[in-house]
SEGURO-375437 format. One record per residue: residue number from 1; residue in three letters; x, y, z of N, C-alpha, C in turn. Coordinates in Angstrom, 2 decimals. Layout:
PT  sepa  vexlum     n.px     n.py     n.pz    ca.px    ca.py    ca.pz     c.px     c.py     c.pz
PT   NUM     ALA        X        Y        Z        X        Y        Z        X        Y        Z
...
END
This chain:
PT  sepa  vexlum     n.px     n.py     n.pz    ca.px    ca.py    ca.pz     c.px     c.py     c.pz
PT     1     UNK    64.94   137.87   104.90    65.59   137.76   103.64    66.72   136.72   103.69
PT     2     UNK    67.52   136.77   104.40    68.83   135.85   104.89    68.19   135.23   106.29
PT     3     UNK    68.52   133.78   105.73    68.00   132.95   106.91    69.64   131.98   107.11
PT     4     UNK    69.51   131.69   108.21    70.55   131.12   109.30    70.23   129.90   108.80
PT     5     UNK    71.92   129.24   108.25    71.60   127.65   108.00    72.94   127.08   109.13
PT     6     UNK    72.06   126.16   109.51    72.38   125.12   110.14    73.08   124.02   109.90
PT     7     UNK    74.24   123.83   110.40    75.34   122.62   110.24    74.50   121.35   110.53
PT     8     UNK    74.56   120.55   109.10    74.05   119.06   109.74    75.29   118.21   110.28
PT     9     UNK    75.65   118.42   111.05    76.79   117.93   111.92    76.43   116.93   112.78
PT    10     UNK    76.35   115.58   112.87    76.01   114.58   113.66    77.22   114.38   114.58
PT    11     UNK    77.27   114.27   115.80    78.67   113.96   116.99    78.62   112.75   116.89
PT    12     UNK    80.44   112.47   116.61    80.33   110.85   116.85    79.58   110.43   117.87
PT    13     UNK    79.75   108.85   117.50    79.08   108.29   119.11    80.37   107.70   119.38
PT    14     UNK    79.96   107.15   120.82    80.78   106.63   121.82    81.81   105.26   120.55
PT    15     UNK    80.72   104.48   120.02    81.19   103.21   119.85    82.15   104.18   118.13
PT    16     UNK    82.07   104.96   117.90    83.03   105.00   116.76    84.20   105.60   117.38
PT    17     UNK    85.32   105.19   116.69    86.70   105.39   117.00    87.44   105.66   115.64
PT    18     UNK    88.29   106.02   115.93    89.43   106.99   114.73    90.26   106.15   114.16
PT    19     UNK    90.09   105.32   113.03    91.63   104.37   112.30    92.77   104.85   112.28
PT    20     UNK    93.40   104.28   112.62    94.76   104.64   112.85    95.27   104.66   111.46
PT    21     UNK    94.87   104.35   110.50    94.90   104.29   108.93    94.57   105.63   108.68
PT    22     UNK    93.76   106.02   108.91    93.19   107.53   108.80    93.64   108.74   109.10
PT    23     UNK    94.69   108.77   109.91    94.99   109.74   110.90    96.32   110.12   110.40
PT    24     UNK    96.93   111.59   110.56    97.85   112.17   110.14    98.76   112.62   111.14
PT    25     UNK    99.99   112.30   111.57   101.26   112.78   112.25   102.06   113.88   111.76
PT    26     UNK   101.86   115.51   112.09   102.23   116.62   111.88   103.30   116.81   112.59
PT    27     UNK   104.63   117.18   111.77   105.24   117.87   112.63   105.92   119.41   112.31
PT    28     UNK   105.54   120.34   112.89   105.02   121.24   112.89   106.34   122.21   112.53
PT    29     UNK   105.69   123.38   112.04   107.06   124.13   111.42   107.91   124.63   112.49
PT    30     UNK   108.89   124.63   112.98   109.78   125.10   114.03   109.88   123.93   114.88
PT    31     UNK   109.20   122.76   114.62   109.22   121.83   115.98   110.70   120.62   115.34
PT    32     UNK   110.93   120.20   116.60   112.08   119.32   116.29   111.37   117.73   116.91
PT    33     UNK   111.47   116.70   116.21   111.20   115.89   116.74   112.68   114.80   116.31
PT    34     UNK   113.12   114.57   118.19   114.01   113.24   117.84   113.72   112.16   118.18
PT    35     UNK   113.65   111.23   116.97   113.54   109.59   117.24   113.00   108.97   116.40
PT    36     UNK   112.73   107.56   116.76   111.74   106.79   115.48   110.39   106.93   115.54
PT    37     UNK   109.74   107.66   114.49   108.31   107.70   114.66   107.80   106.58   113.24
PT    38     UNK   107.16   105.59   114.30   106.22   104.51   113.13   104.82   104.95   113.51
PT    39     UNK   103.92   104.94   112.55   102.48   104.97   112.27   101.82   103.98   111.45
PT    40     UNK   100.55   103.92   111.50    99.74   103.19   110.49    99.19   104.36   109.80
PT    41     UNK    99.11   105.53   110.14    98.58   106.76   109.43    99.67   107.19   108.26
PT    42     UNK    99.46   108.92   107.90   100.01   109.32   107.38   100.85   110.81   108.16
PT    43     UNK   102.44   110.59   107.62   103.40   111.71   108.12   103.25   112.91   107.30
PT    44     UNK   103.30   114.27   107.97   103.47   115.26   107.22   104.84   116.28   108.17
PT    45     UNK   105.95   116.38   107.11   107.09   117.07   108.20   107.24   118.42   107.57
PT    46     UNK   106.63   119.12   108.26   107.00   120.66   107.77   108.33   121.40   108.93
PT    47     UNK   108.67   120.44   109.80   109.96   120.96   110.77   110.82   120.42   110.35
PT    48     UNK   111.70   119.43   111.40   112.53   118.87   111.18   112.37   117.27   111.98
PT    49     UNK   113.03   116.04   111.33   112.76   115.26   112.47   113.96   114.18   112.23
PT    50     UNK   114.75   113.95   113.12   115.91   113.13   113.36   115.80   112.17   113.48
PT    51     UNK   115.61   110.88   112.86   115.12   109.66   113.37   114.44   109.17   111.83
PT    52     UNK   114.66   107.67   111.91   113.90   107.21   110.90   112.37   107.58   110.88
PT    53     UNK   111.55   107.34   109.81   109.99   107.59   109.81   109.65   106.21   108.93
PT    54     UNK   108.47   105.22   109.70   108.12   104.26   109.23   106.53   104.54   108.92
PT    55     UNK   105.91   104.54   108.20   104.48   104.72   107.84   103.84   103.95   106.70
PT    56     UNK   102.60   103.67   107.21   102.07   102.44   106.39   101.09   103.99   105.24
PT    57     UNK   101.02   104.72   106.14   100.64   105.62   104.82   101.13   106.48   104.19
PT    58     UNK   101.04   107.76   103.60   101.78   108.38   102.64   102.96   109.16   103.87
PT    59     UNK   104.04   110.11   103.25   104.70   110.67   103.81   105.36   112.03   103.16
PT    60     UNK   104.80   112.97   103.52   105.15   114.33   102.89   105.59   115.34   103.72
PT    61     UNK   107.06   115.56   103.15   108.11   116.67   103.37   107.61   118.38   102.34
PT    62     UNK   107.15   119.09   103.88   107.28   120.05   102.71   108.44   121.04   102.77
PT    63     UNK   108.25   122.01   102.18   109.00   122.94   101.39   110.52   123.15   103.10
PT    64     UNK   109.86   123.10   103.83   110.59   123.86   105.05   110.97   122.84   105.66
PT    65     UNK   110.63   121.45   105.15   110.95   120.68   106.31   112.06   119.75   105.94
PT    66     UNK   112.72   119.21   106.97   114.37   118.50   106.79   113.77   116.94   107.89
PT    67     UNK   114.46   115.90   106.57   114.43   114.48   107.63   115.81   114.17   107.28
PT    68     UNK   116.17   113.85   108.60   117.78   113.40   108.66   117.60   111.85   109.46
PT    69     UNK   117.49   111.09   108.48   116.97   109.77   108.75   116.16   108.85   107.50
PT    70     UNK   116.19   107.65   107.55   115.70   106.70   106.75   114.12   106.80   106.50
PT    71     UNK   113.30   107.19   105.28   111.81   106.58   105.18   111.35   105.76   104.41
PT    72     UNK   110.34   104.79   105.14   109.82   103.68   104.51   108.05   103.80   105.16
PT    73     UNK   107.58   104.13   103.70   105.96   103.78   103.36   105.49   103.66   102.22
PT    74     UNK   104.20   103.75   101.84   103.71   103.78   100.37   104.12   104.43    99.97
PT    75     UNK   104.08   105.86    99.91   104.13   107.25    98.88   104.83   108.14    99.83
PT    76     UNK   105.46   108.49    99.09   106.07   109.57    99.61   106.63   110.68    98.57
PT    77     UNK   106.35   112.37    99.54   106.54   113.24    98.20   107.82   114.38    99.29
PT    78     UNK   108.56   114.27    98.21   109.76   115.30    98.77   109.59   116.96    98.25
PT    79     UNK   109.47   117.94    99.23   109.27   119.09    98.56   110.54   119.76    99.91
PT    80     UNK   111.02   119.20   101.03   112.17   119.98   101.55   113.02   119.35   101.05
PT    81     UNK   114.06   118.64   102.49   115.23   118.22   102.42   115.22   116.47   103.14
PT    82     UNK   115.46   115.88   102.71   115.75   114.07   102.85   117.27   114.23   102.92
PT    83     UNK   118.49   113.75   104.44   119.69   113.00   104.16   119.07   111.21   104.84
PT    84     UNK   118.84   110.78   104.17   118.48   109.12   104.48   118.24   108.65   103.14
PT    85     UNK   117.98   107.21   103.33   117.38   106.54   102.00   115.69   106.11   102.02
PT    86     UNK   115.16   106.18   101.26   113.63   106.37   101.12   113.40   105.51    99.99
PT    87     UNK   112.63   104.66   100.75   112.06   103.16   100.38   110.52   103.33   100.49
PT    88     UNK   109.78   103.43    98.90   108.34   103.47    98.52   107.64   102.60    97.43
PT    89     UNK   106.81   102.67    97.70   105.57   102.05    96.20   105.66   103.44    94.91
PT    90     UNK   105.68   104.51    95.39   105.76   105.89    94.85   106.69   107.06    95.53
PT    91     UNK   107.51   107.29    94.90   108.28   108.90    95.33   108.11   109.40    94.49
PT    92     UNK   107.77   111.16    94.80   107.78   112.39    93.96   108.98   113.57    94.52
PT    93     UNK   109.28   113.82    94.10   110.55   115.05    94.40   110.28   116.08    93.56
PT    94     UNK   109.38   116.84    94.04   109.20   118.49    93.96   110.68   119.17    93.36
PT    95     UNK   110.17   120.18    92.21   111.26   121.04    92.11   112.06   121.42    93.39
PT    96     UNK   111.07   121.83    94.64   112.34   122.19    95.81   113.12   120.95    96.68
PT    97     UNK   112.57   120.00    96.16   113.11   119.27    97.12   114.56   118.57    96.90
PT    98     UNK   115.19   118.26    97.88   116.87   117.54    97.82   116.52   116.27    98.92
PT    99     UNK   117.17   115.40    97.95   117.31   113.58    98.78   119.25   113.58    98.67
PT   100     UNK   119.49   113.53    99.49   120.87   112.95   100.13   121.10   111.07   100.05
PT   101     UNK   120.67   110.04    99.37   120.27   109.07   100.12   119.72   108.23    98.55
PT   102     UNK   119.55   107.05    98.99   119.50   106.15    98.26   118.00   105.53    98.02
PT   103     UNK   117.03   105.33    96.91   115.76   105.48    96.85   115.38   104.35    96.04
PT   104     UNK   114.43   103.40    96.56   113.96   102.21    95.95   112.21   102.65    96.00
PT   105     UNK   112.10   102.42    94.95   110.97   102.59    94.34   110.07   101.97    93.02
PT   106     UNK   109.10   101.46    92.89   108.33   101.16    91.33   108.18   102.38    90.59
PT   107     UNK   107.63   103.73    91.38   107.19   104.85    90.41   108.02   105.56    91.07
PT   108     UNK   108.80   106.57    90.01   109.89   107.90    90.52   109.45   109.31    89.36
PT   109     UNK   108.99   110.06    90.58   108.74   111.08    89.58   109.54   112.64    89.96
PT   110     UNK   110.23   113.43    88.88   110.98   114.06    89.53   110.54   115.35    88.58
PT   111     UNK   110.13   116.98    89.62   110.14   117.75    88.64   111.57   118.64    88.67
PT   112     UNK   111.47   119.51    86.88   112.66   120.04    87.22   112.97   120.70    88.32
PT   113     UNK   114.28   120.72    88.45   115.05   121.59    89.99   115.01   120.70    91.15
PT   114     UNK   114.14   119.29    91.29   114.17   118.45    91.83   115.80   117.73    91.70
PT   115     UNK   116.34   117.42    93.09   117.97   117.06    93.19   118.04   115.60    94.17
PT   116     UNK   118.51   114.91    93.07   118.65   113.27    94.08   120.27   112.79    93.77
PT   117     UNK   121.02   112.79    94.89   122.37   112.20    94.94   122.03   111.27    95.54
PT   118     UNK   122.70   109.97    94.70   122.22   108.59    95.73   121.81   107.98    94.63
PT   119     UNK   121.71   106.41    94.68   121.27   105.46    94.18   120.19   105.21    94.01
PT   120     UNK   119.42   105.19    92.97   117.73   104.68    92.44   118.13   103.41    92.07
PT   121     UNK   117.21   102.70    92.66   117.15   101.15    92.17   115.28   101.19    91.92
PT   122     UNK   115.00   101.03    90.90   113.69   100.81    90.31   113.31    98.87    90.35
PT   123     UNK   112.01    99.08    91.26   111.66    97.75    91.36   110.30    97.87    90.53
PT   124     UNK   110.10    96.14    90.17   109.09    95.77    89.27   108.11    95.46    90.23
PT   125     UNK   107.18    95.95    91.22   105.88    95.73    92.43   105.29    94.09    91.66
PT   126     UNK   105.52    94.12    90.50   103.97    93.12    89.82   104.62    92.17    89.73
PT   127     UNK   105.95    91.96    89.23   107.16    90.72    89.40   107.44    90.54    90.76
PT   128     UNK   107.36    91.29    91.45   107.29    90.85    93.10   106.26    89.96    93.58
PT   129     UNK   105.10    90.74    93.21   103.80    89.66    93.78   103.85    88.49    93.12
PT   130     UNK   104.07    87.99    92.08   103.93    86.98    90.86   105.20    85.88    91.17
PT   131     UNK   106.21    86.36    92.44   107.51    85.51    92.39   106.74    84.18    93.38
PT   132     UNK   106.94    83.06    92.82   106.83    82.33    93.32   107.99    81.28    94.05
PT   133     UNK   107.53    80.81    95.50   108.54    80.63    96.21   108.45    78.97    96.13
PT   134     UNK   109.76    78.41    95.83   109.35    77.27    95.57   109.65    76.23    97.30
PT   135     UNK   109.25    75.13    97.43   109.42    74.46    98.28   110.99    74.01    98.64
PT   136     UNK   110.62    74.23   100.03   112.41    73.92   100.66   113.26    72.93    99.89
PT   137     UNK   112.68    71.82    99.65   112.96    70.26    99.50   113.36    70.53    97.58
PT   138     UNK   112.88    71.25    97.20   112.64    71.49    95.75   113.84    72.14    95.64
PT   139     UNK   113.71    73.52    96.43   114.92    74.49    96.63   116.24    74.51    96.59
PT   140     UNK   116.29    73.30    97.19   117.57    72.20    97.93   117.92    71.52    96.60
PT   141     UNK   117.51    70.86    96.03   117.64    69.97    94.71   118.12    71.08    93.72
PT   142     UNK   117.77    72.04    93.59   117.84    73.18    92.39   119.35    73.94    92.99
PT   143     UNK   119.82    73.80    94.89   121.05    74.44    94.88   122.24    73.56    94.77
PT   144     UNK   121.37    72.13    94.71   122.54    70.99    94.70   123.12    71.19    93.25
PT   145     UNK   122.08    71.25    92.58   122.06    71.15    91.30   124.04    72.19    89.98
PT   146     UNK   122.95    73.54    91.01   123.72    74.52    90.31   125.38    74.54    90.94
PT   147     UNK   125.22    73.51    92.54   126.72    73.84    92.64   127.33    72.93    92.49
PT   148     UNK   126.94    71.54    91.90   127.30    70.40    90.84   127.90    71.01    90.21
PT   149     UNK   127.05    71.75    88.98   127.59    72.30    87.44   128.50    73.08    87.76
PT   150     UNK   129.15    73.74    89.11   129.91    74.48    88.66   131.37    74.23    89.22
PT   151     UNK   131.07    72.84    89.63   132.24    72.10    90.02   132.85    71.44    89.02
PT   152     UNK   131.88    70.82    88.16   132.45    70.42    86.74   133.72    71.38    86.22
PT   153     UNK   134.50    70.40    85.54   135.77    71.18    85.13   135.48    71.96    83.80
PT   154     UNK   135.88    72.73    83.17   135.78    73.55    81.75   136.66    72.77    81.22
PT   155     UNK   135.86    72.51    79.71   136.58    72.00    78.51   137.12    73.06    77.35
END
């Protein structure tokens, strides 16, 4: 009547390997980690961790967890405690969460009971990509320029 199903579970092979893009850095509830932890993955701090956190992928504080230190990655969502400044493409701040710290960001999303002391500076991502850098030689002419005019006397 009940028949036994079988996991189609294939084992990696030798030649596949794990992206470091892919992969998630836990740190664990009760655990303390001190220092700088950079990744190409994604952070998740449900302890505590002393030290900046650099991650090329997302970065999520939860409810229990405390960073006493600077973060910089794509996304990042606050649901403990942040004292640093937190530099993203996206921050979210959970009703539980508290930022101590100063936060540059394009998207800021905050629900109520969510608490940020500190400076938001909202950047434009699309006016960033679009800035064009002009040539040294060009550059030079345009600073000669402006500190001409402002040597001129006022009439």
């Amino acid at each position: 009547m009940f028949r036994k199903l079988r996991a189609r579970h294939t084992p990696p092979t030798q030649t596949e390997k794990p992206t470091p893009a892919h992969s998630e850095t836990v740190i664990g509830l009760g655990a303390t980690l001190q220092g700088t932890l950079t990744t190409e993955g994604s952070v998740r701090v449900e302890g505590t961790s002393e030290g900046d956190i650099t991650a090329k992928g997302r970065v999520m504080i939860g409810t229990a967890g405390k960073v006493e230190g600077n973060i910089k990655s794509r996304s990042v969502t606050i649901g403990g405690t942040v004292e640093g400044d937190v530099e993203a493409s996206r921050i979210s701040v959970m009703s539980s969460g508290r930022v101590m710290g100063d936060l540059t960001t394009a998207s800021l999303t905050t629900q109520e009971g969510g608490f940020i002391q500190g400076v938001i500076t909202m950047r434009d991502e699309d006016a960033a990509k679009k800035d064009v850098k002009l040539p040294a030689e060009l550059e030079a002419q345009v600073v000669e320029a402006v500190e001409a005019g402002e040597k001129k006397p006022k009439e």
